[in-house]
C-alpha atoms as one frame of an Amber mdcrd trajectory, in Angstrom:
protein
  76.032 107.435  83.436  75.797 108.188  79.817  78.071 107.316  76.998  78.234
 107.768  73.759  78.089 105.416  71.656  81.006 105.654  70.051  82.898 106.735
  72.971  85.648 104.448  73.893  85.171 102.063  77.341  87.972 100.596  79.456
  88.240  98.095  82.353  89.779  99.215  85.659  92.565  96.803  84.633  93.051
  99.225  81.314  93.231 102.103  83.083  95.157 101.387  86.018  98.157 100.203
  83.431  97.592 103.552  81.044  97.531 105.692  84.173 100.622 103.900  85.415
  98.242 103.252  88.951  98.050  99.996  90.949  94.371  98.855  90.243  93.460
  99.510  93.994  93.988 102.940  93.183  91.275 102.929  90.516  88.560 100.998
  92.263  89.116 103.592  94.919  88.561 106.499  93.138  86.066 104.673  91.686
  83.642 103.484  95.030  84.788 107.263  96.291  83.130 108.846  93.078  86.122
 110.313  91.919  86.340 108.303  88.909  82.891 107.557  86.895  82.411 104.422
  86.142  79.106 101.499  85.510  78.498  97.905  85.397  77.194  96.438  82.447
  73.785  95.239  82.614  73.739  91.619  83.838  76.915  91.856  85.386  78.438
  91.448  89.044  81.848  92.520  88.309  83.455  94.132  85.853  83.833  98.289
  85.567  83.748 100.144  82.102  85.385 103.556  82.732  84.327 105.982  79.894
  87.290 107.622  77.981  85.072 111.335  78.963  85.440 110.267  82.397  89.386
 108.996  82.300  89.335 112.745  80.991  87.457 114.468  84.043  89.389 112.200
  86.344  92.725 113.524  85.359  91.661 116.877  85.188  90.246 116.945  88.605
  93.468 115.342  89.866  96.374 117.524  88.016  97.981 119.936  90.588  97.348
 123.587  89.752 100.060 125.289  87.833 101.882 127.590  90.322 102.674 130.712
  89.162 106.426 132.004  90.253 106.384 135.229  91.689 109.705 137.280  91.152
 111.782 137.693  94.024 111.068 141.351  95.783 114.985 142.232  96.182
């Protein structure tokens, strides 16, 4: 995964509570490659979720806007 340098990173932890999801939920998406995330170097535990891939997350998730048809009366 590449980051920028500059781009923000966030623990699972992070983005469960700005996502308003139980943690579970974000590991999940997470080991089903939903969500991008990487382990720093050295580490065993410990995700850092780009803000870029917060981004494509929620954008792969949102519902698609359904357009109303009018009624045929």
């Amino acid at each position: 995964m590449t980051v920028a340098a500059d781009e923000p990173l966030y623990t699972t932890a992070q983005v469960a509570e700005r996502l308003q999801l139980p943690v579970s939920t974000i590991r999940g998406a997470i080991r089903s490659g939903r969500l991008r995330a990487y382990l720093p170097a050295g580490r065993r535990h410990g995700y850092r979720i780009a803000e870029s891939a917060i981004q494509e997350f929620l954008r792969a998730s949102a519902v698609p806007h359904v357009q109303e048809t009018p009624d045929a009366r």
